[in-house]
VEXMIDO-683928 format. One record per residue (C-alpha): residue number from 1; x, y, z. Coordinates in Angstrom, 1 decimal. Last residue first. Layout:
BEGIN
+-----+--------+--------+--------+
| pos |      X |      Y |      Z |
+-----+--------+--------+--------+
| NUM |      X |      Y |      Z |
...
+-----+--------+--------+--------+
This chain:
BEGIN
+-----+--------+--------+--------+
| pos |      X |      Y |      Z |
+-----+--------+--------+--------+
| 306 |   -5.8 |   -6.5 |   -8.4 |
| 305 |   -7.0 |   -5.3 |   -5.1 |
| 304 |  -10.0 |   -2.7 |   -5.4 |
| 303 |   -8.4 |    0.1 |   -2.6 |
| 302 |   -5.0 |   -1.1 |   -3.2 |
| 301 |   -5.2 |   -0.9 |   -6.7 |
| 300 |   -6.2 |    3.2 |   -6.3 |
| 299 |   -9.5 |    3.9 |   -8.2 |
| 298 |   -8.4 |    6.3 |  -11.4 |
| 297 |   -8.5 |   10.2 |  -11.6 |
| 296 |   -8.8 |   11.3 |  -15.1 |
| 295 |   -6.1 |   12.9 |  -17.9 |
| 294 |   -8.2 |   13.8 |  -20.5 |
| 293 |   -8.4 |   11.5 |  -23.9 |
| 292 |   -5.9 |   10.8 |  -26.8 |
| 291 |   -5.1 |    7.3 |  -27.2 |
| 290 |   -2.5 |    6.1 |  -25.3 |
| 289 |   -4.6 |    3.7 |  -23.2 |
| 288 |   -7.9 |    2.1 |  -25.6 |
| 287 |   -7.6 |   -1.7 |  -25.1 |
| 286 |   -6.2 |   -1.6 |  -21.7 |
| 285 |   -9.5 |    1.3 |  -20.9 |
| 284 |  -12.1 |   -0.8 |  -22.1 |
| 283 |  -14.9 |   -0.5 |  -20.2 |
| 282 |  -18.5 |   -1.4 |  -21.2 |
| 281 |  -20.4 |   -2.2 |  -18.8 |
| 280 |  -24.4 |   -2.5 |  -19.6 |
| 279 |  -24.5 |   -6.9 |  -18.9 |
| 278 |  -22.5 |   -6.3 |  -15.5 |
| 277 |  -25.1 |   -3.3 |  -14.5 |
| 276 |  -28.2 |   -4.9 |  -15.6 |
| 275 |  -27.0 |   -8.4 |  -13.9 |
| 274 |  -25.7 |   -6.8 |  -10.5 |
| 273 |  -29.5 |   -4.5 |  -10.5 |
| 272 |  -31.7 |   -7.7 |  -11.3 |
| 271 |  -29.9 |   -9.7 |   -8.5 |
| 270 |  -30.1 |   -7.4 |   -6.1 |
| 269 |  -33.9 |   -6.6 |   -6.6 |
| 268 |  -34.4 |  -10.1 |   -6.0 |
| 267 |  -32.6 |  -10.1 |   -3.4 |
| 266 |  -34.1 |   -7.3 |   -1.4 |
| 265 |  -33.7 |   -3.8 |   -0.6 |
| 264 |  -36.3 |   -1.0 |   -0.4 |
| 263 |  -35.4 |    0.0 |    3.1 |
| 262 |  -31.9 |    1.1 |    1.6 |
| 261 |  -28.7 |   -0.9 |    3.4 |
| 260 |  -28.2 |   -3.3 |    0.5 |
| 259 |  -28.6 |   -0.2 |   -1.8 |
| 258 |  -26.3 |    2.2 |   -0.2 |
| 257 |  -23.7 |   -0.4 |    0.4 |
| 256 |  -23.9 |   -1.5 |   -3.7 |
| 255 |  -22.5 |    2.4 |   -4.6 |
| 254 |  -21.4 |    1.1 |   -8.6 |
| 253 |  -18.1 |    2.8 |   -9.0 |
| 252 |  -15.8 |    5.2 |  -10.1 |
| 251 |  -12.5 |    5.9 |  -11.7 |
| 250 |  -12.3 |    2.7 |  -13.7 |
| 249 |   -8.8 |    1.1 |  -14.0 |
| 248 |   -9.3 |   -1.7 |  -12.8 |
| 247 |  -12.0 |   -2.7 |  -14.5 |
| 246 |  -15.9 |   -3.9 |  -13.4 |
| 245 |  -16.1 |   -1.9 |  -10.1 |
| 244 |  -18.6 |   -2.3 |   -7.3 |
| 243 |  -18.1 |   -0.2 |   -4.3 |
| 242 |  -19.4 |   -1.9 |   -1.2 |
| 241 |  -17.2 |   -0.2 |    1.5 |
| 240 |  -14.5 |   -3.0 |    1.2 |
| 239 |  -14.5 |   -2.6 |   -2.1 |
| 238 |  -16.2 |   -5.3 |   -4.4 |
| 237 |  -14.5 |   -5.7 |   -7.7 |
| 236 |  -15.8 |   -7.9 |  -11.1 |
| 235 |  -13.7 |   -9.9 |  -13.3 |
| 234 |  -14.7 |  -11.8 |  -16.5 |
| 233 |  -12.3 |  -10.0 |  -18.7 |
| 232 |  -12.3 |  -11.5 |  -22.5 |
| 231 |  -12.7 |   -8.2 |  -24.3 |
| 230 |  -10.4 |   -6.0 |  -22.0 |
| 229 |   -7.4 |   -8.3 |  -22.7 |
| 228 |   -4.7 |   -6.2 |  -23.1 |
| 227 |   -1.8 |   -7.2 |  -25.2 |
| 226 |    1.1 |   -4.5 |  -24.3 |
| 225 |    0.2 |   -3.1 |  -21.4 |
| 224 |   -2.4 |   -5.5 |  -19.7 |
| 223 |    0.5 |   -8.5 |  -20.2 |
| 222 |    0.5 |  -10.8 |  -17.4 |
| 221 |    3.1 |  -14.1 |  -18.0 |
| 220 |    2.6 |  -16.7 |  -16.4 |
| 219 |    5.1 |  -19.7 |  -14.3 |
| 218 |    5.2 |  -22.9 |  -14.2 |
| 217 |    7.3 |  -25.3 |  -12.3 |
| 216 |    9.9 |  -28.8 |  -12.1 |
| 215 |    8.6 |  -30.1 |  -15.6 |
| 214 |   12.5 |  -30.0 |  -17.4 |
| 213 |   11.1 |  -28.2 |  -19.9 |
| 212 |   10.2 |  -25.0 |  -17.7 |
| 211 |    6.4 |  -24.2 |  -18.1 |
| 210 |    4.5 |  -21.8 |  -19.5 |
| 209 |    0.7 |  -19.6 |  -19.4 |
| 208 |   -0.3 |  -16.5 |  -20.7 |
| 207 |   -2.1 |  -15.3 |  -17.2 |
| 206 |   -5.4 |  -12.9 |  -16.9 |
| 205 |   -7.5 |  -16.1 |  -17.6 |
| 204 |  -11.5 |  -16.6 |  -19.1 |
| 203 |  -10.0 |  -15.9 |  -22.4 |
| 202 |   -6.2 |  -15.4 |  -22.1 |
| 201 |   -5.4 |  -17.4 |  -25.0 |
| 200 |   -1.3 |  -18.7 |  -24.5 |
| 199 |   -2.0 |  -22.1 |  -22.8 |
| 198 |    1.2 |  -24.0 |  -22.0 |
| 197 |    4.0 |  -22.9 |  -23.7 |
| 196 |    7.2 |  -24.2 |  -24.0 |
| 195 |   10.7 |  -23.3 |  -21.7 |
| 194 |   14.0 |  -24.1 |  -21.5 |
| 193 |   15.8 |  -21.8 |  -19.3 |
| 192 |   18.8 |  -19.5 |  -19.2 |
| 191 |   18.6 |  -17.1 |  -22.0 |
| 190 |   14.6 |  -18.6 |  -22.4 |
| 189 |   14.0 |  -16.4 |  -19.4 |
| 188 |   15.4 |  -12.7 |  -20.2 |
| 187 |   13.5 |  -13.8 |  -23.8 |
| 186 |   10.4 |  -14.1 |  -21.8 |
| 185 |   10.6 |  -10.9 |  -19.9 |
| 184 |   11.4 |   -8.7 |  -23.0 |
| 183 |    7.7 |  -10.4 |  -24.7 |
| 182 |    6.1 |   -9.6 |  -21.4 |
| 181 |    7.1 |   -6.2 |  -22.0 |
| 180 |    9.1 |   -4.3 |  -19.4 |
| 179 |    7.5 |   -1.2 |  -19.0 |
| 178 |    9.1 |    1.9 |  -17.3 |
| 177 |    9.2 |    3.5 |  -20.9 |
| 176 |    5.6 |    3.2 |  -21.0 |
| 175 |    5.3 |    5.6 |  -18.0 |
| 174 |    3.7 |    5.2 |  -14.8 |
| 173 |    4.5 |    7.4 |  -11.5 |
| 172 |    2.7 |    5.1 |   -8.9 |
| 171 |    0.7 |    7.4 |   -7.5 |
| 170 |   -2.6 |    8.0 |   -9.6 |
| 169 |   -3.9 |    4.7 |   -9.6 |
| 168 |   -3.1 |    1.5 |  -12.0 |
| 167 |   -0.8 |    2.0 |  -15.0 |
| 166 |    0.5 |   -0.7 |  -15.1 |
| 165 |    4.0 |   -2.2 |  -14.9 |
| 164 |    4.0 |   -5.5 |  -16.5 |
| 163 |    3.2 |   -9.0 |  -14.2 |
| 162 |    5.4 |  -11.8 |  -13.9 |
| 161 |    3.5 |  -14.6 |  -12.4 |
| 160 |    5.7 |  -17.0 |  -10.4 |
| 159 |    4.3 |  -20.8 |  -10.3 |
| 158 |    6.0 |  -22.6 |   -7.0 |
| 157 |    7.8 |  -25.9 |   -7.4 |
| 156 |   10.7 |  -25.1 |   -5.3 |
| 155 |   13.5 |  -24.5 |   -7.6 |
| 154 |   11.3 |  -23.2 |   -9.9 |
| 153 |   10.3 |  -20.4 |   -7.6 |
| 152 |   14.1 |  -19.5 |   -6.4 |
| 151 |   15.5 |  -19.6 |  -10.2 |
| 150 |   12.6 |  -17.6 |  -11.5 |
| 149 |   13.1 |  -14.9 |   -8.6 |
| 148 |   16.9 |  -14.3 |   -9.5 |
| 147 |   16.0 |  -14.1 |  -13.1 |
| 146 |   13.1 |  -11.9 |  -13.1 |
| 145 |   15.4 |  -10.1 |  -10.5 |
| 144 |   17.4 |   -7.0 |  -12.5 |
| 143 |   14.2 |   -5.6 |  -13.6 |
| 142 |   13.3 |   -5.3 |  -10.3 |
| 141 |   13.9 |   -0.8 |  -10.3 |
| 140 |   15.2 |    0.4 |  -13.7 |
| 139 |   12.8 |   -1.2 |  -15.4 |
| 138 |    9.5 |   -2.1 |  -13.6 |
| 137 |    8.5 |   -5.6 |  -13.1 |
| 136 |    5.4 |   -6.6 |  -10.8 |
| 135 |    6.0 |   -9.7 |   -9.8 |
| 134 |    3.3 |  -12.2 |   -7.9 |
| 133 |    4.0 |  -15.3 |   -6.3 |
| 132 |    1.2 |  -18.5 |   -6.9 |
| 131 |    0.3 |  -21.2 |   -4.4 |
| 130 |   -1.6 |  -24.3 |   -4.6 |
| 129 |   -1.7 |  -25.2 |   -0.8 |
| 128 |   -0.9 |  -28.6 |    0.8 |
| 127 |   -0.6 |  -27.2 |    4.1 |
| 126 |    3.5 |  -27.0 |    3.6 |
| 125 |    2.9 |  -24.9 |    0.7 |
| 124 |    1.2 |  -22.0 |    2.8 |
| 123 |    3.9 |  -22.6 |    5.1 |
| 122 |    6.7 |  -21.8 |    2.9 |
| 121 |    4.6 |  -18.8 |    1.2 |
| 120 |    4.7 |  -17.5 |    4.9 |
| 119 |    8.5 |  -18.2 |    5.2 |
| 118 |    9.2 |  -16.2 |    1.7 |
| 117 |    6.8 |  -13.4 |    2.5 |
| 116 |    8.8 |  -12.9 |    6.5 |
| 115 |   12.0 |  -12.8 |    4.7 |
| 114 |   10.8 |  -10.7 |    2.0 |
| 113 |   13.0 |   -7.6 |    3.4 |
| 112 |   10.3 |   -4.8 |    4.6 |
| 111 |   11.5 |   -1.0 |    3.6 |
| 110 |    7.8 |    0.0 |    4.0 |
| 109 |    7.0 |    1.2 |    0.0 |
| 108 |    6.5 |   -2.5 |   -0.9 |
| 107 |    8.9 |   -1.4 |   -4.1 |
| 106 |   12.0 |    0.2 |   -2.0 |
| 105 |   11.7 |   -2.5 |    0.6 |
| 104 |   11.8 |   -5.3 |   -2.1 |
| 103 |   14.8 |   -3.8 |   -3.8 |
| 102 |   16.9 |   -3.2 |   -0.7 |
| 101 |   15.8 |   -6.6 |    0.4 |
| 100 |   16.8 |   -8.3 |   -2.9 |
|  99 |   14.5 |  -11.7 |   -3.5 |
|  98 |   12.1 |   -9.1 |   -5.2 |
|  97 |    8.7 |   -8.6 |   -6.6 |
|  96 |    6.2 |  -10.2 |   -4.2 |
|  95 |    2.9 |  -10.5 |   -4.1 |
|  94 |    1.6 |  -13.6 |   -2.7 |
|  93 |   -1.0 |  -15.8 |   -4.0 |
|  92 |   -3.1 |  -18.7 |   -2.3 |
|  91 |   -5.7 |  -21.1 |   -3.4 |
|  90 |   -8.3 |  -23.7 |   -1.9 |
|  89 |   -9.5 |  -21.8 |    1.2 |
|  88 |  -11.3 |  -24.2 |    3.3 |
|  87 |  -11.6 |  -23.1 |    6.2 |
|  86 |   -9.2 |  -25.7 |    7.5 |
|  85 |   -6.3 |  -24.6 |    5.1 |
|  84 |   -7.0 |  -20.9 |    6.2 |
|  83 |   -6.3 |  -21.9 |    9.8 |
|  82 |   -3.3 |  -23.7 |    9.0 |
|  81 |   -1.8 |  -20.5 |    7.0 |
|  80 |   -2.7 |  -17.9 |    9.5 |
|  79 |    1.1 |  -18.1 |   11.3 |
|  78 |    3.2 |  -18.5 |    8.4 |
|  77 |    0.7 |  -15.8 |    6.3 |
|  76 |    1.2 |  -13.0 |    8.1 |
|  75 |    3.5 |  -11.0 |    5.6 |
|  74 |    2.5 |  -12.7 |    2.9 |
|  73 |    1.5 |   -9.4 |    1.1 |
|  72 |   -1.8 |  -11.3 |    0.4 |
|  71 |   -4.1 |  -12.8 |   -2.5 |
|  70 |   -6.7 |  -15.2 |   -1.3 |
|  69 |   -8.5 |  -17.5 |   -3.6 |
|  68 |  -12.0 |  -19.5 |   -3.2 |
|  67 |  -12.9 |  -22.2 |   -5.9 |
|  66 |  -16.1 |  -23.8 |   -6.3 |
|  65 |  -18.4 |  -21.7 |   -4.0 |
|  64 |  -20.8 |  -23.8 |   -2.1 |
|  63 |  -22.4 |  -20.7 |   -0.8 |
|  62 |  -22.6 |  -22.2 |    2.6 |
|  61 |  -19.7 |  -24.4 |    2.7 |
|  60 |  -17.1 |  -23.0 |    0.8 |
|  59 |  -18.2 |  -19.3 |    1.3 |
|  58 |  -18.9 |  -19.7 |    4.9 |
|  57 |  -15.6 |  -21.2 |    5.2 |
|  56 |  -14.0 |  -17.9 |    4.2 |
|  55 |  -16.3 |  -16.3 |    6.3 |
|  54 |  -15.2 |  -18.0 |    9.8 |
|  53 |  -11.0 |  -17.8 |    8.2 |
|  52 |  -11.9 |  -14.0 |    7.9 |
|  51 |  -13.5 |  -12.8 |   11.2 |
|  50 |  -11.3 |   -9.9 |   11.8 |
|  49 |   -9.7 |   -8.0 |    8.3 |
|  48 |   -6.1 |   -8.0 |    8.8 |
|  47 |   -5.5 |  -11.2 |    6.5 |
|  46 |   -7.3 |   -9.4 |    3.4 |
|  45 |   -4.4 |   -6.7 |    2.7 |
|  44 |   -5.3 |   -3.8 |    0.8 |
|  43 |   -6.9 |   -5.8 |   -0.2 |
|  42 |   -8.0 |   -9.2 |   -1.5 |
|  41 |  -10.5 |  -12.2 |   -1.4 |
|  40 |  -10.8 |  -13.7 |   -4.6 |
|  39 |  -14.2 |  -15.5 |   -5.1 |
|  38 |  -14.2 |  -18.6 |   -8.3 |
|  37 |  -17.5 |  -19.8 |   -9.6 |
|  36 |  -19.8 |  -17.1 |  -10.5 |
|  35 |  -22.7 |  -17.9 |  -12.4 |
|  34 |  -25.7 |  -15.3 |  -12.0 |
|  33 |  -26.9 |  -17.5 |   -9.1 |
|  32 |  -23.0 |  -17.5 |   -7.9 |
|  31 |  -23.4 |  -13.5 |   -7.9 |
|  30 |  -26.8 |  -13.3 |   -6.2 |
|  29 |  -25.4 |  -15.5 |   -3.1 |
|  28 |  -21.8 |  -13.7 |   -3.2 |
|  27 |  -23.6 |  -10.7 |   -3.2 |
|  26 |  -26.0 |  -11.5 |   -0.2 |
|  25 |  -23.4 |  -13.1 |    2.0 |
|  24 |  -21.1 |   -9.8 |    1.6 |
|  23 |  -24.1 |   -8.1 |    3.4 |
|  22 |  -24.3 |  -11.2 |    6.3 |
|  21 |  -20.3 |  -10.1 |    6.5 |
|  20 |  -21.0 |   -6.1 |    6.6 |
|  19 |  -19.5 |   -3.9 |    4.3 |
|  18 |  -17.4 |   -1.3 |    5.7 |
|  17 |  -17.8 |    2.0 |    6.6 |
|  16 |  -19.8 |    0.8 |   10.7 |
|  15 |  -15.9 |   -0.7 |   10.9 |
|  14 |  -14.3 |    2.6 |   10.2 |
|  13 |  -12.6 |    3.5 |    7.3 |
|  12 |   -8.5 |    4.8 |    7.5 |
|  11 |   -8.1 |    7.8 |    8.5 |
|  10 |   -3.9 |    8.4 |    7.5 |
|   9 |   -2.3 |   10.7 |   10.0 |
|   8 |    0.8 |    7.6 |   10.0 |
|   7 |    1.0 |    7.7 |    6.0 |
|   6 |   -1.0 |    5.9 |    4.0 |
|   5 |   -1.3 |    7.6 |    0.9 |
|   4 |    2.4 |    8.5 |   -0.1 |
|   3 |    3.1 |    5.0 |    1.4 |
|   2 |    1.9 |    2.9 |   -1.1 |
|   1 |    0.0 |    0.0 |    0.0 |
+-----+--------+--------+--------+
C-alpha cells in the first residue's frame, strides 16, 4: 500500500464504513446464481480484516463456492496458513517482486526484506496449498530479478507470475518507458531456461501460461500493457465499503452499500441491478490507453485489489 497515501495521519474506514459479512453473503449469493465460480478475497491486505478464516468457510460451505483465492503481502501468512487450510480456502497468492531486500523495501514502499513473504509462502505450501508469487517488473527498479526470482520459484515448485507495470492509480508514477514487456521478460528467461507454452489465449484467464522443460514449475506471464485483454475479462471488484467496479482502471463505482442498506432492498432486486449493471459495462480502458483523452483520476489498486 503505497506510502504516499497511508502515511501515519492516514483515517483509515471505520468498521460501521465497511460492508458487513451477512451483506457480503448477499452478493456472493446473487453472484453464484448469476454464475460465479471462483471468489478472490484481496486488499489492501485481506489477512487484517477480523473474522476471515469463519467467512471464508462460509463461502465454501454455505455458498458452495467452487474455488475461493486469497491474494496477500504474505506478511502473516506463516502463522494464518493452518487456519485458512481448515476453512477451506483452496488457493493462495503472494505478491512479491524481489528476492533483494533493498529492492523489495523500496517497491512495498515500508523497507520490509521478504523474509517474512518467503516463510509465509513456505507454510502455505507445507498445508498442501496451490500457491502463486506475484512480480510486478519495472525497469530500472526489479528488472534485475526476473531471473533471481525464476530460479528460487522453480527451484521449489512454485508458479511466479510476472506482471508488467501498469498504469493502475494516480501514485505510482507510470510511464511506458518503465514497462518491461512480457515479450522482454520471456527472452530474459529462455537465456537461461528451457521453456514451452502452455496455454497462451487469455480468455476466461489474466495469465499467458508456460512451463520449464525440465517439468519442475510454471510460471505466467500478465501482459495488460502490451496485449490487453479487456474483451475477454470476467472480473468484477467489491471494495471493502461496497463499491462495485468492473476494471481496474475505472475511476468510479457502482454504490452497492447504499442499496443493501436502503429499506427497499431485497434479493431479487439485487440480483436484477448486479445483472443490468455487468450486462451494460463497457470498459475498455487496456484496449484504448495512449489514445488521446483527458487525464482522469483512477481507483487506487490497493483500494479494489488486483
Amino acid at each position: 500500500m503505497p506510502k504516499e497515501i497511508f502515511g501515519p495521519d492516514y483515517e483509515f474506514l471505520r468498521r460501521s464504513e465497511w460492508l458487513r459479512f451477512t451483506e457480503l453473503d448477499d452478493l456472493v449469493e446473487a453472484f453464484v446464481q448469476l454464475g460465479v465460480k471462483k471468489v478472490r478475497l484481496t486488499g489492501g491486505e485481506p489477512l487484517l480484516r477480523p473474522g476471515l478464516t469463519k467467512y471464508i468457510h462460509g463461502l465454501k460451505h454455505l455458498h458452495r463456492v467452487e474455488d475461493v483465492a486469497l491474494t496477500t503481502n504474505g506478511l502473516r501468512l506463516a502463522e494464518r496458513a493452518g487456519e485458512l487450510k481448515a476453512a477451506g480456502l483452496d488457493r493462495v497468492t503472494v505478491s512479491l517482486d524481489a528476492l533483494d531486500a533493498g529492492i523489495a523495501g523500496k517497491m512495498n514502499g515500508r523497507g520490509i526484506a521478504p523474509r517474512a513473504v518467503l516463510a509465509g509462502i513456505t507454510a502455505a505450501q507445507h498445508e498442501g496449498f496451490r500457491v502463486k508469487v506475484n512480480m510486478v517488473v519495472e525497469r530500472g527498479v526489479n528488472d534485475g530479478q526476473v531471473l533471481p526470482m525464476a530460479r528460487y520459484f522453480k527451484e521449489r515448485g512454485v508458479t511466479l507470475r510476472f506482471i508488467e507495470f501498469m498504469d493502475v492509480g494516480n501514485h505510482n508514477g507510470w510511464k511506458m518507458e518503465r514497462v518491461v514487456s512480457g515479450q522482454e521478460i520471456l527472452q530474459t528467461l529462455r537465456q537461461e531456461f528451457a521453456v514451452e507454452a502452455i496455454d497462451l489465449s487469455s480468455a476466461g484467464a489474466v495469465a499467458k501460461s508456460y512451463r520449464y522443460a525440465d517439468g519442475s514449475a510454471e510460471f505466467g506471464l500478465i501482459t495488460s500493457v502490451t496485449q490487453p485483454f479487456c474483451g475477454g475479462c470476467t472480473r468484477a471488484r467489491i471494495s471493502a465499503d461496497g463499491k462495485l467496479f468492473t476494471c481496474l482502471f475505472a475511476s468510479s463505482g457502482l454504490d452497492l452499500k447504499a442499496f443493501l442498506r436502503s429499506k427497499d432492498y431485497d434479493k431479487t432486486k439485487l440480483f436484477s441491478l448486479l445483472s443490468q449493471h455487468w450486462t451494460a459495462r463497457g470498459d475498455r480502458y487496456s484496449e484504448l490507453r495512449g489514445q488521446a483523452e483527458p487525464e482522469r483520476d483512477k481507483v487506487e489498486m490497493s483500494y479494489i485489489g488486483g
